[in-house]
C-alpha positions in Angstrom: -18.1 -5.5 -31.6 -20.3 -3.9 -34.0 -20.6 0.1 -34.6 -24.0 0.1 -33.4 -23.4 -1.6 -30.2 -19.7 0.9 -30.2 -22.6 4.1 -30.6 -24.9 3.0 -28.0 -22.0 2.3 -25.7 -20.6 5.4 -25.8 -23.4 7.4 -26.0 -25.0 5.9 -22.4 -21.3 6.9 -21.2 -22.2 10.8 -21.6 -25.3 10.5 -20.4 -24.5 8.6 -17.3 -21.3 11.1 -17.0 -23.9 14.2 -17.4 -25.7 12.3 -14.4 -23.1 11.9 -12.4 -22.2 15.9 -12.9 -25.9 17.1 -12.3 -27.6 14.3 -10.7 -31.5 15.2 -10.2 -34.8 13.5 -10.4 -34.9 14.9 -13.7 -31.9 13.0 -15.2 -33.2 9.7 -13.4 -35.4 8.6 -16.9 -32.8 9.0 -19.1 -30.1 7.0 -17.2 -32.5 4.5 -16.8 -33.3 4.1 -21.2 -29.8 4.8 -21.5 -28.4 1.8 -18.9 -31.2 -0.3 -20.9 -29.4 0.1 -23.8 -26.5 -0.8 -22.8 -27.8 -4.0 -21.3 -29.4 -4.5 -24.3 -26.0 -4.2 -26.2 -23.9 -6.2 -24.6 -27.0 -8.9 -24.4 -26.7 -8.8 -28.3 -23.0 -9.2 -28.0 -23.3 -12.2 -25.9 -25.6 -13.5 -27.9 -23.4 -13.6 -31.0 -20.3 -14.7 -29.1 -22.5 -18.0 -27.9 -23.4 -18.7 -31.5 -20.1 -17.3 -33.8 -17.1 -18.5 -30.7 -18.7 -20.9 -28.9 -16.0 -24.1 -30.4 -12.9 -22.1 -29.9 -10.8 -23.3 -27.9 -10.1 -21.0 -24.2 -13.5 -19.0 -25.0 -15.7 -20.7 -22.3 -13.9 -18.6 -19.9 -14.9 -15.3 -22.0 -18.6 -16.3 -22.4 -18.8 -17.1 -18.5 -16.7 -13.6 -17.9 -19.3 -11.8 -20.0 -22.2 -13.2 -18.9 -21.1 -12.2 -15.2 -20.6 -8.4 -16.6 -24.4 -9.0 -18.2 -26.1 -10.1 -14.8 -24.1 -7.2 -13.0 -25.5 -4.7 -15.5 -28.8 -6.3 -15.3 -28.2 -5.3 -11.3 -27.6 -2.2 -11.6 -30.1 -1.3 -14.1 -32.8 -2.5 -11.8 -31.2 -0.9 -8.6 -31.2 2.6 -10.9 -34.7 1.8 -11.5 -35.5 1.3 -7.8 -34.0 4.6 -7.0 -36.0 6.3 -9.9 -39.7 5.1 -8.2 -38.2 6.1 -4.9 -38.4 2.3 -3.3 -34.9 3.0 -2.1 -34.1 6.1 -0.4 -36.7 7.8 -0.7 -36.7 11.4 -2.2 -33.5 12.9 -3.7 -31.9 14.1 -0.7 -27.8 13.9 -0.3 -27.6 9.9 0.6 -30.1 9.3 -2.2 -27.6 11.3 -4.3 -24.5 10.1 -4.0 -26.6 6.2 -4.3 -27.5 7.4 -7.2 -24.2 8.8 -8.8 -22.4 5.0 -7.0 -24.7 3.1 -8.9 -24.2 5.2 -12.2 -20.0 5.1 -11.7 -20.2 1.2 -11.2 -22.6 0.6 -14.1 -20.5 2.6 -16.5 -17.1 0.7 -15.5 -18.8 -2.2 -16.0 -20.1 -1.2 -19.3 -16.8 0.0 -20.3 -15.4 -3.5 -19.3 -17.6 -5.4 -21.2 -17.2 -3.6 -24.2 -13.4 -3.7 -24.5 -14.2 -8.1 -23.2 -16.3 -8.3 -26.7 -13.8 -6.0 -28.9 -10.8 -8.4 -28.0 -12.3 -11.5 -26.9 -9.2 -13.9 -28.2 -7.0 -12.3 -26.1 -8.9 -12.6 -23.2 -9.1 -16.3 -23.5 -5.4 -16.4 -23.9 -5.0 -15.2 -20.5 -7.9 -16.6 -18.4 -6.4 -19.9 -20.3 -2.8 -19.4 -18.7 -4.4 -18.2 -15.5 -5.9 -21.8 -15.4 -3.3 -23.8 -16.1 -1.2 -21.8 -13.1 -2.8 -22.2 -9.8 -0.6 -19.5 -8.0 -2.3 -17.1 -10.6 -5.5 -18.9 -10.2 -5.6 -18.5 -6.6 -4.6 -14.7 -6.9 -7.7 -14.3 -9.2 -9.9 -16.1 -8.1 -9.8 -14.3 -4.8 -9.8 -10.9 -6.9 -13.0 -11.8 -8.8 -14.8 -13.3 -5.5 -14.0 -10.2 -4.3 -15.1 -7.7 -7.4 -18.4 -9.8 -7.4 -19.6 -9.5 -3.5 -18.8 -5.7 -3.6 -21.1 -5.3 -6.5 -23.7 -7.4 -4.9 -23.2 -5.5 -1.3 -23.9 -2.0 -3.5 -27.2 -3.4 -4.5 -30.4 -1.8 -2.8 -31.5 -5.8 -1.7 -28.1 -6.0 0.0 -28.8 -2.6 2.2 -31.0 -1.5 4.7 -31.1 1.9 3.7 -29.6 4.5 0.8 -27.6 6.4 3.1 -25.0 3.2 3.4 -24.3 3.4 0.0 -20.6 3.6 -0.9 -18.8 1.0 -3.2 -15.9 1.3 -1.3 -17.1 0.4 2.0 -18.7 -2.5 -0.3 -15.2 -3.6 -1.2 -13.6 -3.1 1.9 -16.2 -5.0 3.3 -16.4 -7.9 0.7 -12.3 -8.1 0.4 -12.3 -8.1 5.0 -15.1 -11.6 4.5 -13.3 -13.3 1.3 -9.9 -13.0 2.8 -11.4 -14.2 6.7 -9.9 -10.9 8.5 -13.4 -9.4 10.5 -12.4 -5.9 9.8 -15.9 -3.7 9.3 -16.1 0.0 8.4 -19.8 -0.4 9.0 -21.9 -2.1 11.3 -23.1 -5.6 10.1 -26.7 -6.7 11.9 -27.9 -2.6 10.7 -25.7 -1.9 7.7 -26.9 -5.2 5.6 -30.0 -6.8 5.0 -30.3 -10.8 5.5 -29.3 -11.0 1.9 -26.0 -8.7 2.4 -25.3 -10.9 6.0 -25.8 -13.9 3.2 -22.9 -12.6 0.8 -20.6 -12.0 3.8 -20.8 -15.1 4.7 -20.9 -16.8 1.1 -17.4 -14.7 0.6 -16.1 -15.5 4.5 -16.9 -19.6 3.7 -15.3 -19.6 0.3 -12.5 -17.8 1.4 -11.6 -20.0 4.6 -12.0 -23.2 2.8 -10.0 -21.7 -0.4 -11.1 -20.9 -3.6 -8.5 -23.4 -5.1 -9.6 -26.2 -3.1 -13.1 -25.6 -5.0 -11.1 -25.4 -8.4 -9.0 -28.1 -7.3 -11.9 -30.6 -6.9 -13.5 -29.3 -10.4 -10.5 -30.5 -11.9 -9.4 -33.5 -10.1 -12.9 -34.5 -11.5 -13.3 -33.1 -14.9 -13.0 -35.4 -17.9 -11.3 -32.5 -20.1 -8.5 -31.3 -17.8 -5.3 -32.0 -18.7 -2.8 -34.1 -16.4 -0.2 -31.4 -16.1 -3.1 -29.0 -15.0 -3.8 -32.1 -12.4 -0.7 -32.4 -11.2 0.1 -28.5 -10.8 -2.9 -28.5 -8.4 -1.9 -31.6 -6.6 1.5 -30.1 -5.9 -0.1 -26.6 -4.8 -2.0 -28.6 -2.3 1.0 -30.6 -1.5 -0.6 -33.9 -3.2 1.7 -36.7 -4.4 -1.0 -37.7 -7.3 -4.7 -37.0 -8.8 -5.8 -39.7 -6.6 -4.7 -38.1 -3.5 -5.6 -35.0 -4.4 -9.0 -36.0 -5.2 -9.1 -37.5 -1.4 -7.7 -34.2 0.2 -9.8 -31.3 -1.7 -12.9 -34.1 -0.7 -11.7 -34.3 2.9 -11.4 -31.0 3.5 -14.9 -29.9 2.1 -16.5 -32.5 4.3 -14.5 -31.8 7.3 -15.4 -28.1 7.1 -18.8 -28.9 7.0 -18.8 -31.4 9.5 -17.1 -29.0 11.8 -19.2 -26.3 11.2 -22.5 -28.0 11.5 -21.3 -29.7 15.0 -20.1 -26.3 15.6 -23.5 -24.2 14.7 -25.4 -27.5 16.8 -23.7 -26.1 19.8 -24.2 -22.8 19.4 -27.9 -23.0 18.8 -28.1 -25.0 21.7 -26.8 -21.9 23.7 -28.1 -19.3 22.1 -31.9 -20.6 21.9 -33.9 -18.1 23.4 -31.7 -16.1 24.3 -33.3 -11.9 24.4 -29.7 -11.0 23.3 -30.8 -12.3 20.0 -33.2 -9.7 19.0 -35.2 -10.3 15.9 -32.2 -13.0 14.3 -33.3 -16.3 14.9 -30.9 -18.8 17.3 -29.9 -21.0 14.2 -28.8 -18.3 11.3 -26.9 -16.7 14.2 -25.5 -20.1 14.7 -24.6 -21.0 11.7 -23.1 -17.3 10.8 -21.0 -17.7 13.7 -19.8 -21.0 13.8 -18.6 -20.3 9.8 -17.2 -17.5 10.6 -15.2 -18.9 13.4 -13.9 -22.1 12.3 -12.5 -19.7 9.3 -11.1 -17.7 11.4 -13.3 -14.4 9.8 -14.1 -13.1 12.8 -17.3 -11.4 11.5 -20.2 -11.3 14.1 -23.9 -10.2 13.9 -23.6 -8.9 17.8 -23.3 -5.1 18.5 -19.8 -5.0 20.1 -18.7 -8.6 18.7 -18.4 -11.3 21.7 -18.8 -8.5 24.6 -22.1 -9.3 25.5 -21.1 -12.8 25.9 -17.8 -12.0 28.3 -19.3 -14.0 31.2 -20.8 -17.2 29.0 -18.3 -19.9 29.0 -20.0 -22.2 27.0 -20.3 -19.9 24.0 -17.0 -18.8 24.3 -15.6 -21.9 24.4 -17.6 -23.2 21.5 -16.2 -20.6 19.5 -12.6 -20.8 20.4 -12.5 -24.7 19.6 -13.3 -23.9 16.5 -10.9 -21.2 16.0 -8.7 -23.3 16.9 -9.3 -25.8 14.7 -9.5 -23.5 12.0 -5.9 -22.5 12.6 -4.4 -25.5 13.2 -4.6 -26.7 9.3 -6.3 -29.4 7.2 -3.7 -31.9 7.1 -2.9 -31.8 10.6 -6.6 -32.2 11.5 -6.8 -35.1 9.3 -3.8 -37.0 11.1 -4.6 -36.3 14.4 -8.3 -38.0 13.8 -6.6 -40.9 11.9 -4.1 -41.0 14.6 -7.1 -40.7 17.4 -8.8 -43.5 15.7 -6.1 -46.1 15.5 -5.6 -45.5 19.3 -8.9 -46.5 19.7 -9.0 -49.3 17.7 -5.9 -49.8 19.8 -7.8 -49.8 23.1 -10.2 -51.9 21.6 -8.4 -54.7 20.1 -5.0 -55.3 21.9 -3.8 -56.9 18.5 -4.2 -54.0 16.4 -0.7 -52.3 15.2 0.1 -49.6 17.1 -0.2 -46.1 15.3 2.3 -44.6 13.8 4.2 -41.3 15.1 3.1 -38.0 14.7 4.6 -36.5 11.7 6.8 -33.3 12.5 4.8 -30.9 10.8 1.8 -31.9 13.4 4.1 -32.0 16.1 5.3 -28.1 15.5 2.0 -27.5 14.6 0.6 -28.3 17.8 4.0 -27.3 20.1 3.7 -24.2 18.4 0.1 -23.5 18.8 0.2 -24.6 22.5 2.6 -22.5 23.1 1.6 -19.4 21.8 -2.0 -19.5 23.2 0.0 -19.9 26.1 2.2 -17.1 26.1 -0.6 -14.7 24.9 -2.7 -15.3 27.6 -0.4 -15.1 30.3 1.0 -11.7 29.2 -2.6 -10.1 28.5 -3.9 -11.2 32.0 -0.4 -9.4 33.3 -1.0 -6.8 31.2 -4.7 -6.2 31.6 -5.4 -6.9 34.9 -6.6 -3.7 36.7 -7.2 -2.1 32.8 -9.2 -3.8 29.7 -9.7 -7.1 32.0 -11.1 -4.9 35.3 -15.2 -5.4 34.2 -14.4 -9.3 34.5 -13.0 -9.2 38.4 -16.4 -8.5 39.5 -17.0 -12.1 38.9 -14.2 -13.8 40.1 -10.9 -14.8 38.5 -12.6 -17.0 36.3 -13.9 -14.8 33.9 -10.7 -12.5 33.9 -8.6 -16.0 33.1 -11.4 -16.6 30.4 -11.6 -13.4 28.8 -7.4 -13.2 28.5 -7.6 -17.0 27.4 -10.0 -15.8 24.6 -8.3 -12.7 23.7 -5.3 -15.0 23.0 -7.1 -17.3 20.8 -8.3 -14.5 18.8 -5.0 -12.7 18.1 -4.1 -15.9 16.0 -6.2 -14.4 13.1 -9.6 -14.6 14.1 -10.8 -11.3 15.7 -13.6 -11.6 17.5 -12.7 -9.5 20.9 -14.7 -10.1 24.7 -13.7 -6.6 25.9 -13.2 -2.9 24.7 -10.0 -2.8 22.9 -9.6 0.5 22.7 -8.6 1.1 26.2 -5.7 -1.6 26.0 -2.5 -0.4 26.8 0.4 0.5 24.6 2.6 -3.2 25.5 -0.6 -4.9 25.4 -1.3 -3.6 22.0 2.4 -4.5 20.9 2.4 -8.0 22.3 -1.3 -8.2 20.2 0.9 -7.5 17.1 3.7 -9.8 17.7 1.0 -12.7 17.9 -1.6 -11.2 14.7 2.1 -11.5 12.5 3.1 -15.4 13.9 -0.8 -16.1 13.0 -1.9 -19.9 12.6 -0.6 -22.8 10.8 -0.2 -23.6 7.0 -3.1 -25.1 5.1 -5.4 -23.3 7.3 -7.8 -20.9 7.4 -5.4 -18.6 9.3 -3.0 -15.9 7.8 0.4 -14.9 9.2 3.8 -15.7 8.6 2.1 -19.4 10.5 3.5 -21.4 13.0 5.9 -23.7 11.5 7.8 -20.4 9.9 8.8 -19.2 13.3 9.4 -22.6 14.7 12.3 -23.2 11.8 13.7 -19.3 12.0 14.0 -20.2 16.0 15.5 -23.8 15.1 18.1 -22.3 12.6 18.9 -19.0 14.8 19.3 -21.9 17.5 21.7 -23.9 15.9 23.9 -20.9 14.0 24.4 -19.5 17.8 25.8 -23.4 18.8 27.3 -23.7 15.5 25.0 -27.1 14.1 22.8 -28.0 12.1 19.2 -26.9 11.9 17.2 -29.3 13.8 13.4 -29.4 14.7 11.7 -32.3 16.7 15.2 -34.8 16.1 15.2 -34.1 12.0 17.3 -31.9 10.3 15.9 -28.8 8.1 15.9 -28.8 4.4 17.8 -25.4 3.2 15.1 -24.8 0.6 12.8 -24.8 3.8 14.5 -22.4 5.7 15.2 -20.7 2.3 11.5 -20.7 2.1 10.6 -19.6 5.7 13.9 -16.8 5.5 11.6 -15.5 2.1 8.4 -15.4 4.2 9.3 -13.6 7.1 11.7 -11.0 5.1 8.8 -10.2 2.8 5.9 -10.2 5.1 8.0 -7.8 7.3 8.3 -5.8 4.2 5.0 -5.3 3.5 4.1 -4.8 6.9 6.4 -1.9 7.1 5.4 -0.5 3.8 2.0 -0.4 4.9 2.4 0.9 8.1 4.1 4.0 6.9 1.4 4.7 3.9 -1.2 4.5 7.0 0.7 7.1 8.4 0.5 9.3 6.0 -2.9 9.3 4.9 -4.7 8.9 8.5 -4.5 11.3 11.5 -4.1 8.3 14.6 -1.8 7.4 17.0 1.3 5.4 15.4 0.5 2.0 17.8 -3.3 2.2 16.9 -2.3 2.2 12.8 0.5 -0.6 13.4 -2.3 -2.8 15.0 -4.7 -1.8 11.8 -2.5 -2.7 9.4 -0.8 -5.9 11.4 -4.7 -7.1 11.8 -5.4 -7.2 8.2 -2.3 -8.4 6.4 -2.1 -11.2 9.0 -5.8 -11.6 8.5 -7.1 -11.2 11.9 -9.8 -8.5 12.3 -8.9 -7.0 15.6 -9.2 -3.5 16.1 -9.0 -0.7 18.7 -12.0 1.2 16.9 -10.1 3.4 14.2 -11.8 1.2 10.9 -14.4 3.2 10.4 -13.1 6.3 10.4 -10.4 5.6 7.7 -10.1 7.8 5.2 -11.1 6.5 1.4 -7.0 6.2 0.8 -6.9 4.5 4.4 -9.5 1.8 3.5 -8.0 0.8 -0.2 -4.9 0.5 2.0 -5.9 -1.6 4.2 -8.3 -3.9 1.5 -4.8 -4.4 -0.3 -2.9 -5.6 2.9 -5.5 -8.1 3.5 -5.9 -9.3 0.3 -2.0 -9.3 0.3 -2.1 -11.4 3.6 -4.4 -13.5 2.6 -3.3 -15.1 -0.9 0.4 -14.9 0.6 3.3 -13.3 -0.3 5.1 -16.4 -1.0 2.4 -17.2 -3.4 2.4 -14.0 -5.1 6.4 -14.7 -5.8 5.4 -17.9 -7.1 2.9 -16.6 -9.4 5.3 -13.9 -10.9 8.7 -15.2 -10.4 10.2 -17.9 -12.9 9.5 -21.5 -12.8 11.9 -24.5 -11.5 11.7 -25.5 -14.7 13.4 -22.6 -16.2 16.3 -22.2 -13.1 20.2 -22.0 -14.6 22.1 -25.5 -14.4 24.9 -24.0 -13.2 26.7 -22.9 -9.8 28.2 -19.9 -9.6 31.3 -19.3 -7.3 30.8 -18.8 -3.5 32.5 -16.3 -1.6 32.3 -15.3 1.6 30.2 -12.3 2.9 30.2 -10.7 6.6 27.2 -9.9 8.4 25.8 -8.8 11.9 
């Protein structure tokens, strides 16, 4: 980086510090030449790094990284500008203010991140190289930078409606709730953000349901300069046997997101077509917003009150729980069961056709599981709730009361969309709602949780230690490096669980039950809530951001991305003793 660029850089830094001390309409020119010349900089410094670096070898992922931080800059300098003519906010009251020193904070860490990208640029390639070549890292960053990048565009004046809902925290929050599919809002969606801000919620909600790696994983299956041990790391994170095969699953489950989605949003327009509920959105973007943001299990929704107006509409609601449920029950298993459907149709069709083959026991669990949950959930909220958060419904029959328990049981497998006031549930009701949020959905899904098939093997082995056999599920034995793995999920997720928990308790002034159900919702990625979000404290909602970007990218994953490889594991046995427990 040259000195000039060096004096310039620091030099904007004071003057957007002295901004942020005494922030005025006076100081608003000066920021403005000053964030031009820091664009201006780091332009230059782009500019050279495309024409002096553009051969070496790792340094596309630099140029890209900088030219990100360039556009962002570019942002900011133009949502600075926008405040200066007073096209957002206004005059210079105390929401115009603080917009003002937001927008100077972000645009100076941004500056101060570019500059130390272009002082060590080799470095930096280094590491976005090994991040590549390691999907566990590459699925824990790429969720960070979709993440960074929505909260900066939710910050900018196009994303909001007006000045005063400027805060780049509730941007994050907000940004890290859609990416990781939880539904958790400190702000109010449909009046917060604009069409474009309801557009980056939902960019982030669909790239985090159908997985950031999956999109990676299909760039690379693909890409004529990969290398196949990159492949072949990708195929095994997406449990792939070759590059073929993974090729055909990161393909399949792209189209059958979309298929589901579309067939999904078809319905719901069909419902919602002029309806008055609507207001001034029109039937198909509410559609489409919705169905996205059910089938991934986001739980986001553009209706005051979520799915309350709606309480009474079985069609919508039943629309919408399909697809949760679909959502939840995992790509591979949705894959096999319509291979499986289609060979018993062919079946039907043409007596000599071979009969189709078993359900695998992953898709047996899978479903058994699901089935049984759903179940359970809705038989103890209708118990639970009947003269309390159910009592609106009676008025029309037990129907709706069995519906709106049947939904709220569907929901509390990670997708948070709620049909009555959960505030006023009751203290079992809100601890049965927790057990359910941790168990979540199924692997390979757009769920979180510790998923289905972990508590069906903790059960199975808990099972067979109290009859003294083997571990058995569905007539097969368990692998020990499954229950190994499933022993590691639970212990750690109830770890963090409690860890978070008891920082919530010490920075937020709520009842105990109404912060466990918080911070249960968003590690396990659901988005329920008993109405306590938005008034978090700034320590409350970083918090909470963490546990669902925790829950989301899994701690198994994180363990995998930091811990040593199988490559590297001692070939030796060491001595075993025995240890008593219980």
């Amino acid at each position: 980086m040259s000195i000039g660029s060096v004096l310039v850089l620091l030099v904007a830094l004071g003057v957007v510090a002295l901004d942020v001390a005494v922030a005025s309409s006076w100081t608003g020119l000066i920021i403005v030449f000053a964030m031009a010349g820091v664009t201006l900089a780091v332009a230059e410094e782009v500019r050279q790094m495309i024409f002096a670096r553009r051969k070496a070898a790792g340094m596309g992922g630099v140029l890209w990284f900088e030219v990100s931080l360039l556009l962002a800059l570019l942002g900011f300098l133009l949502a600075r500008t926008l405040a200066l003519t007073g096209q957002f906010g206004g005059t210079i009251e105390a929401s115009g203010i603080a917009a003002l020193k937001t927008y100077d904070l972000v645009f100076a860490t941004l500056a101060a991140v570019a500059g130390g990208l272009v002082i060590a640029p080799e470095r930096t390639g280094h590491v976005l190289l090994n991040m590549s070549q390691r999907p566990a890292m590459m699925l824990i960053g790429s969720f960070a930078a979709m993440i960074m990048v929505g909260s900066l565009l939710l910050t900018l004046p196009v994303s909001l409606t007006e000045a005063a809902h400027t805060s780049y925290v509730d941007s994050l929050f907000t940004m890290a709730s859609a990416v990781c599919v939880t539904g958790l809002t400190v702000n109010d969606v449909p009046t917060v953000y604009t069409p474009f801000g309801q557009g980056v919620i939902l960019a982030g909600i669909q790239l985090g349901g159908v997985g950031i790696m999956t999109v990676a994983a299909l760039a690379l299956a693909f890409s004529n300069n990969s290398s196949l041990q990159s492949q072949l790391r990708y195929a095994a994170m997406l449990d792939a046997r070759t590059v073929a095969d993974l090729r055909k699953i990161v393909v399949g489950i792209l189209a059958g997101t979309f298929v589901v989605e579309a067939i999904g949003a078809l319905l719901l327009w069909f419902l919602l077509v002029g309806d008055p509920r609507l207001g001034e959105h029109s039937a198909a973007w509410m559609a489409v917003f919705h169905a996205i943001s059910a089938f991934c299990n986001a739980g986001f929704s553009l209706f005051p009150g979520s799915i309350t107006q709606f309480a009474g509409e079985f069609g919508v609601q039943t629309v919408i729980m399909g697809l949760i449920v679909l959502g939840g029950l995992g790509f591979p298993v949705m894959v096999e069961l319509v291979r499986h459907g289609w060979r018993r149709l062919v079946r039907l069709v043409k007596r000599s056709a071979p009969a189709p083959a078993r359900l695998s026991l992953t898709t047996r669990v899978v479903l058994s599981m699901s089935l049984a949950l759903i179940v359970a959930g809705t038989v103890a909220i209708y118990a639970l709730e009947f003269s309390n958060a159910l009592a609106p419904a009676s008025e029309q029959g037990f129907g709706r009361r069995f519906m709106a328990a049947l939904f709220a049981s569907v929901n509390t497998r990670t997708a948070g969309f709620n049909s009555y006031d959960m505030a006023v549930l009751r203290d079992a009701t809100i601890l049965v709602t927790c057990a359910l949020m941790f168990i979540g959905g199924s692997p390979a899904s757009t769920a979180g949780g510790i998923k289905t098939t972990t508590l069906a093997t903790v059960v199975a082995a808990l099972r067979a230690e109290l009859r003294g056999r083997e571990p058995e599920l569905g007539g097969r034995a368990i692998a020990p490096e499954v229950l190994r793995k499933a022993t590691a999920v639970l212990v750690m997720m109830s770890g963090i669980a409690l860890t978070i928990i008891l920082l919530l308790t010490l920075t937020e002034d709520q009842p105990f039950l109404k912060l466990s159900l918080e911070a249960i919702s968003a590690l396990a990625t659901v988005g329920l809530s008993t109405g306590i979000t938005g008034s978090l404290t700034v320590a409350g909602k970083l918090i909470i951001s963490g546990a669902m970007f925790l829950g989301r990218v899994g701690p198994f994953t994180i363990a995998l991305a930091v811990g040593e490889s199988a490559a590297t594991q001692p070939r030796y046995r060491l001595a075993r003793e025995d240890l008593p427990v219980g």
